[in-house]
C-alpha positions in Angstrom: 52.5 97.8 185.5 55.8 98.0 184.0 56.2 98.3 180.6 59.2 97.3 178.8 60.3 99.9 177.0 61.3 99.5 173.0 64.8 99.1 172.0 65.7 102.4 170.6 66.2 102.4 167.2 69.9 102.8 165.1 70.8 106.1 163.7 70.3 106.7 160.4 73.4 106.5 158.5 74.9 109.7 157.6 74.1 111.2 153.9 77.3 110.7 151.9 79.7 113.7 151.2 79.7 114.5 147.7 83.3 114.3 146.0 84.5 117.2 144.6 86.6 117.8 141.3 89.7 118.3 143.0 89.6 115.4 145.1 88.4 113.1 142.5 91.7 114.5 140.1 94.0 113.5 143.1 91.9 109.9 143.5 92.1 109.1 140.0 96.1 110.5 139.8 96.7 107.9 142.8 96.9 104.7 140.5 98.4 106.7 137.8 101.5 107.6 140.1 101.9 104.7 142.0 102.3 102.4 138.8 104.0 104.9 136.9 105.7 102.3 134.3 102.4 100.6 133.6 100.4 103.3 133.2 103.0 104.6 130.6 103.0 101.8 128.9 99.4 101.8 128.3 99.1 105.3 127.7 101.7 104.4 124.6 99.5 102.6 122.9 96.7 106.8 122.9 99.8 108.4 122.3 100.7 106.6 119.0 97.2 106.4 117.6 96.6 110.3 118.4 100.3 111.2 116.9 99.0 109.3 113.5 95.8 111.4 113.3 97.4 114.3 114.6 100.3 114.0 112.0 97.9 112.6 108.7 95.9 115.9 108.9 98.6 118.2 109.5 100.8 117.0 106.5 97.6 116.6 104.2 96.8 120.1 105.2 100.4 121.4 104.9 100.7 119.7 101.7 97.5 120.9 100.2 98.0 125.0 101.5 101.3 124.7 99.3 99.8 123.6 96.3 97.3 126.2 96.4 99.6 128.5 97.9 101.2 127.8 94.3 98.4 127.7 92.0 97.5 131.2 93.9 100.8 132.5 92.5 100.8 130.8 89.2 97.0 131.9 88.2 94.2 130.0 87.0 94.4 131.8 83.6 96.9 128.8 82.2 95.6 126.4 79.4 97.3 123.6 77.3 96.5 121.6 74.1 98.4 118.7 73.6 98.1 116.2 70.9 95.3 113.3 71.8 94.6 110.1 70.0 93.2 109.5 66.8 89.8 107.2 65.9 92.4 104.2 65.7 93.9 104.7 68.8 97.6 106.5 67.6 98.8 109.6 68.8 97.5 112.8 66.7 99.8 115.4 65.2 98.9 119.0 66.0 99.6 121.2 62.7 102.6 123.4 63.0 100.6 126.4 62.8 98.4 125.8 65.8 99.9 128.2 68.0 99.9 131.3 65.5 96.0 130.1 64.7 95.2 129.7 68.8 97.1 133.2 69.2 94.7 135.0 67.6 91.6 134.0 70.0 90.4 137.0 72.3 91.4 137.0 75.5 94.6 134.9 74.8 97.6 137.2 76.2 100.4 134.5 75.4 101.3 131.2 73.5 104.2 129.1 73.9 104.6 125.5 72.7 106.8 122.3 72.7 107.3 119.7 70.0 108.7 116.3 71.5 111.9 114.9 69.0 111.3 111.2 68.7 114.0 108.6 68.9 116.7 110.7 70.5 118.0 110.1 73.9 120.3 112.3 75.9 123.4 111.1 78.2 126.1 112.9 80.1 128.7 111.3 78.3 129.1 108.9 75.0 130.6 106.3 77.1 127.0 106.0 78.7 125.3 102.3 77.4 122.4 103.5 75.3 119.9 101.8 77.0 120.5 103.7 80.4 118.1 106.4 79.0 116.8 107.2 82.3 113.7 108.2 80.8 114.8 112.2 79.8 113.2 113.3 76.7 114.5 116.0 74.3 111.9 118.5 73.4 112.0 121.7 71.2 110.9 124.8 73.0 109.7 128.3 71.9 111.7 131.3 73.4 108.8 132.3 75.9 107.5 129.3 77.6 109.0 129.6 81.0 106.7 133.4 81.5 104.0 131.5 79.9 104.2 128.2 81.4 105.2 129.3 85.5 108.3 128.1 84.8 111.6 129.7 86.3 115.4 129.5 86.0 116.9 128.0 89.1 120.8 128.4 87.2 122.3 130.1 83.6 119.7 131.5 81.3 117.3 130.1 79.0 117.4 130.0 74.9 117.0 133.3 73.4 117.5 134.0 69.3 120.9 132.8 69.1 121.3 129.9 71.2 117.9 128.8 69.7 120.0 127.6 66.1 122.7 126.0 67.8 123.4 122.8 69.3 122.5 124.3 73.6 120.5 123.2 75.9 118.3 123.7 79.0 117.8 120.8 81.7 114.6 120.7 83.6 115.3 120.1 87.2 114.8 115.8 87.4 116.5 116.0 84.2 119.5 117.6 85.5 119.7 115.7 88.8 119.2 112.7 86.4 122.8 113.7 84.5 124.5 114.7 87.5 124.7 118.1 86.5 124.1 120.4 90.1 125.4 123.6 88.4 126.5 125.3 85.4 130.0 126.2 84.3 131.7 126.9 81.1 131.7 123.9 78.6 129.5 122.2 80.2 127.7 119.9 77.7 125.4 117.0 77.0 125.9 113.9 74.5 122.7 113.9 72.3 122.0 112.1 69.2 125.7 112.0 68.9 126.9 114.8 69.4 127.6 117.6 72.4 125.0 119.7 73.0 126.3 123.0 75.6 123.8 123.6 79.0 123.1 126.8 79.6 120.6 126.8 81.6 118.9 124.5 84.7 114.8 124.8 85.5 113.4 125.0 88.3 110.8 122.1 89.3 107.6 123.4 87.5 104.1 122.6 89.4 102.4 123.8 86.4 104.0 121.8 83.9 105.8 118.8 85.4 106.2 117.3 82.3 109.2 119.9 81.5 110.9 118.5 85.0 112.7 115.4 82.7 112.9 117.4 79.6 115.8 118.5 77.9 114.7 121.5 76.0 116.7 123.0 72.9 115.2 125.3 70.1 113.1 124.9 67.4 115.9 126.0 64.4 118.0 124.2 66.3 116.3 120.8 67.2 115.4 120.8 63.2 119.0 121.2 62.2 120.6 119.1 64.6 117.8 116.6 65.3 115.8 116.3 62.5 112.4 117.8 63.7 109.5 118.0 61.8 108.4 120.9 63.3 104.7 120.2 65.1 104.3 121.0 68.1 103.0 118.2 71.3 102.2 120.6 73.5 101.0 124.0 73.6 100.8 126.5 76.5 98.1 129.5 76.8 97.6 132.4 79.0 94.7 134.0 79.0 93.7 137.2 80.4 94.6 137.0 84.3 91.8 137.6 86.9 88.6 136.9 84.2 87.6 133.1 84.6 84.6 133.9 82.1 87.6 134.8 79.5 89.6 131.6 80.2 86.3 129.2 80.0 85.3 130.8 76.9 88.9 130.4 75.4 88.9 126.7 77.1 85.9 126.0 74.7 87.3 127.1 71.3 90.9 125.6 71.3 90.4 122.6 70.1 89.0 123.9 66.9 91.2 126.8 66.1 94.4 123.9 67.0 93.2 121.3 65.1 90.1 122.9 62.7 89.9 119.3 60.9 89.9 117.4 63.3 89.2 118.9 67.1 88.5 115.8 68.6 92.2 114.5 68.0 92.8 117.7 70.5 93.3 117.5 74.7 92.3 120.3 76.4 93.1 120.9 80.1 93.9 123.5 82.6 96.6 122.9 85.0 95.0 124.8 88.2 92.2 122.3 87.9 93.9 119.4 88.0 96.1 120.2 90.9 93.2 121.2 92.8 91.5 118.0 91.9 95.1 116.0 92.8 94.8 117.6 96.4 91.8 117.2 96.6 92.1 113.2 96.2 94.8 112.7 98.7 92.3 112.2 100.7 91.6 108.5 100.3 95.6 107.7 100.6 95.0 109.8 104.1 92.3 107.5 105.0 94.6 104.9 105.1 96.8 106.4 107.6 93.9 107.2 109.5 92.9 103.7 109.3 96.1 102.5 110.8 96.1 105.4 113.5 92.5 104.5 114.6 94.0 100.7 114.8 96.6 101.6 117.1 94.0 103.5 118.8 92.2 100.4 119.5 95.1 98.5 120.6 95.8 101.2 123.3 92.4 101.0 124.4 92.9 97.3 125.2 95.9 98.4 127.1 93.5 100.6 129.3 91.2 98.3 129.8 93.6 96.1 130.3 95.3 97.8 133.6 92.2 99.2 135.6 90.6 95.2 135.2 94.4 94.8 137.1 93.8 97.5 139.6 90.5 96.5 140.5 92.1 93.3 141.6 94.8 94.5 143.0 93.2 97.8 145.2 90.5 95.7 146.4 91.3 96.2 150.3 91.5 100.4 148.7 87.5 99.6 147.7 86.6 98.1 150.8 88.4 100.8 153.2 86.7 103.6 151.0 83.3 102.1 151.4 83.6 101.1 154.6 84.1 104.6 155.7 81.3 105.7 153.3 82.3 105.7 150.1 79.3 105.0 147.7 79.1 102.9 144.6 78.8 105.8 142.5 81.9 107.2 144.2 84.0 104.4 143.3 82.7 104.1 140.1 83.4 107.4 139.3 86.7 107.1 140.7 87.9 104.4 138.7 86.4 105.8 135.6 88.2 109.4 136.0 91.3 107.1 136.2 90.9 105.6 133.0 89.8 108.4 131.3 92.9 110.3 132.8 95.4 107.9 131.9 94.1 108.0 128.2 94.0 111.7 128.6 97.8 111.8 129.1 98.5 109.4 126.0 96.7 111.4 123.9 98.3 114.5 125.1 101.7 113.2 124.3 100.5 112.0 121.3 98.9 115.7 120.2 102.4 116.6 121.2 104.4 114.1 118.9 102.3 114.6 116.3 102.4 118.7 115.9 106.7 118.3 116.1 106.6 115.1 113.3 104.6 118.0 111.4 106.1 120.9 111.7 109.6 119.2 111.1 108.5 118.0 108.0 106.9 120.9 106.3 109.7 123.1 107.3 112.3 120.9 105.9 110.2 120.8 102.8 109.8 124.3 102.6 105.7 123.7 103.5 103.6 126.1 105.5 103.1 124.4 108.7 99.5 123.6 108.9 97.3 122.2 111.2 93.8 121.8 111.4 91.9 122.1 114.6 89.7 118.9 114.4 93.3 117.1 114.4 94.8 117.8 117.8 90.8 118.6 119.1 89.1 115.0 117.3 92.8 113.1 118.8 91.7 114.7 122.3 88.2 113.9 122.0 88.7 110.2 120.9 91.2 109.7 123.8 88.7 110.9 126.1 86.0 108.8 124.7 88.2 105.0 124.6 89.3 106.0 127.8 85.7 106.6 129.3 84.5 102.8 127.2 88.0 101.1 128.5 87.5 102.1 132.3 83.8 101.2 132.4 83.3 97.8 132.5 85.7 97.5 135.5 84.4 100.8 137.3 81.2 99.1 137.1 82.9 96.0 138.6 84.7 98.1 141.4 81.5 99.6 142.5 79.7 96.2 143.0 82.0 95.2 145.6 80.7 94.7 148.5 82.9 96.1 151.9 83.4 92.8 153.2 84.0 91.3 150.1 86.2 93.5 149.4 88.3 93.3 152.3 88.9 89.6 152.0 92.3 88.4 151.4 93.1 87.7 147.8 
């Protein structure tokens, strides 16, 4: 009896290749180079949101190794004592013998001070209007107080035992830019209270005391004969032994008494260092703002990406379909499309790490800044390029995988 023998069975299909690194790079650079204009136009988007970051973090750090670069230099052995506010609210007087009575504390190594002279305003020439004041003030100043205070001639000399009785002065460095005055020559002189008072000397800008930037400093004799000074001091500068903090804290506590024994409330205390530190320091939350608008543009250039593989999805669907017909698998494609979008975000945020480090370095170096940058700037722009490109391409990788060979071979 014949027997009808059973159809033979199909072949099993053949297990897929697995796609290596190299040929997924070359997959995922196919889109990339074939729309180049597109893709660089979406990649602009990374690039400007990584440049932000990138260049936030590198001028905050710059900035902030400066000051403390400076404050290195300077020391944290410098105090000052100013005059505060009495009970009623009005400005206290220090007495005029508060820097001989905070001289004697141990552990101070030098006193310097600086009495403010009310109602006088200084101009570069009489025919100035009087209210163009520009905000200078004129201040008496003690021989020493540029060792004491940090402070340091950028032209002419400072006051010394004769200039201190007659009618000279010393511009700090706004308050020369302020009266057009860019260097010193002979007969050069100021109109002040009414009179000419002779420069001799320009400041540097002073990161210790900035207050002496818009000062126009004359001596004490001379600021009493020519001004009518009373005499007390506003502010008083200390130096205490350099290298002992425990010396400076202990000195920190006992000024306001020995300044002002009657009434050591009336008395501000502070110490420059700190309050730079503390000012760099709180940059920070202006940074955050930057950061804010970096992580916005961010955003829009992840739109962008998402935005052009939805496109190539459309447009490549015959690509799916001839990939899958000869074996691709969904995870291939998927991962195809995925690598693509995570590339093309790559190479914004590249160029943006790029952009970023030259806005930088051009900056601090034309600002005479350390060029700084921290590694979580360039490495966290990297990172978050990497990540919105991975989110952006995965919805329509996900897509591209579903399709069908047939269905994807249809006609659009």
């Amino acid at each position: 009896m014949t027997t009808i023998s059973e159809r033979p069975s199909s072949p099993a299909p053949p297990p897929a290749v697995r796609l290596r690194y190299s040929d997924l790079a070359a997959l995922a650079s196919v889109g990339l180079r074939t729309r180049k204009l597109r893709a660089s136009l979406s990649a602009l988007g990374i690039a400007i949101g990584v440049a932000a970051i990138v260049a936030v973090l590198g001028l905050a750090a710059s900035a902030k190794a400066t000051l403390l670069n400076e404050i290195q230099a300077l020391g944290t052995n410098l105090l000052t004592v100013s005059n505060g506010q009495t009970i009623g609210g009005d400005t206290a007087e220090l007495p005029v013998v508060a820097p001989q009575m905070i001289a004697r504390l141990p552990g101070v190594v030098g006193v310097q001070d600086v009495g403010t002279v009310g109602d006088v305003s200084a101009y570069k020439s009489p025919l100035i209007p009087s209210i163009e004041t520009d905000g200078l003030s004129v201040d008496a100043a003690t021989l020493g107080l540029p060792a004491v205070a940090g402070s340091s001639l950028a032209q002419g000399r400072f006051l010394n035992a004769a200039t201190a009785r007659e009618p000279v002065a010393v511009l700090g460095a706004q308050a020369a830019r302020l009266l057009g005055v860019d260097r010193i020559t002979p007969g050069l002189r100021i109109w002040v209270d009414g009179q000419w008072f002779y420069v001799t000397g320009i400041l540097r800008t002073d990161t210790y005391a900035p207050e002496l930037d818009s000062a126009i400093l004359v001596g004490f004799p001379a600021a009493e004969k020519y001004l009518h000074f009373d005499g007390h001091p506003a502010r008083i500068y200390i130096r205490t032994t350099a290298g002992d903090p425990a010396v400076t804290a202990r000195v920190d506590s006992l000024l306001g008494s020995a300044a002002s024994p009657e009434n050591p409330s009336y008395v501000t205390v502070s110490q420059p260092s700190a309050v730079l530190t503390a000012q760099a320091d709180a940059k920070g939350a202006l940074d955050t703002l930057f950061l804010g608008l970096g992580a916005v543009a961010l955003l829009v250039g992840a739109i962008g990406v998402a935005n052009i593989m939805v496109i190539a999805v459309l447009e490549r669907r015959s690509e799916i379909g001839l990939r899958r017909a000869l074996g691709a698998t969904r995870g291939q494609i998927r991962v195809q499309f995925l690598a693509e979008a995570i590339l093309l975000s790559l190479a914004g945020g590249v160029t943006g790490v790029v952009i970023g480090l030259a806005a930088t370095t051009a900056y601090a170096r034309s600002h005479g800044e350390p060029v700084t940058i921290p590694p979580e700037a360039w490495a966290g722009g990297l990172a978050a390029a990497i990540v919105i490109g991975a989110l952006a391409g995965l919805l329509p990788a996900i897509r591209a995988a579903r399709l069908s060979p047939t269905e994807a071979l249809w006609s659009i």
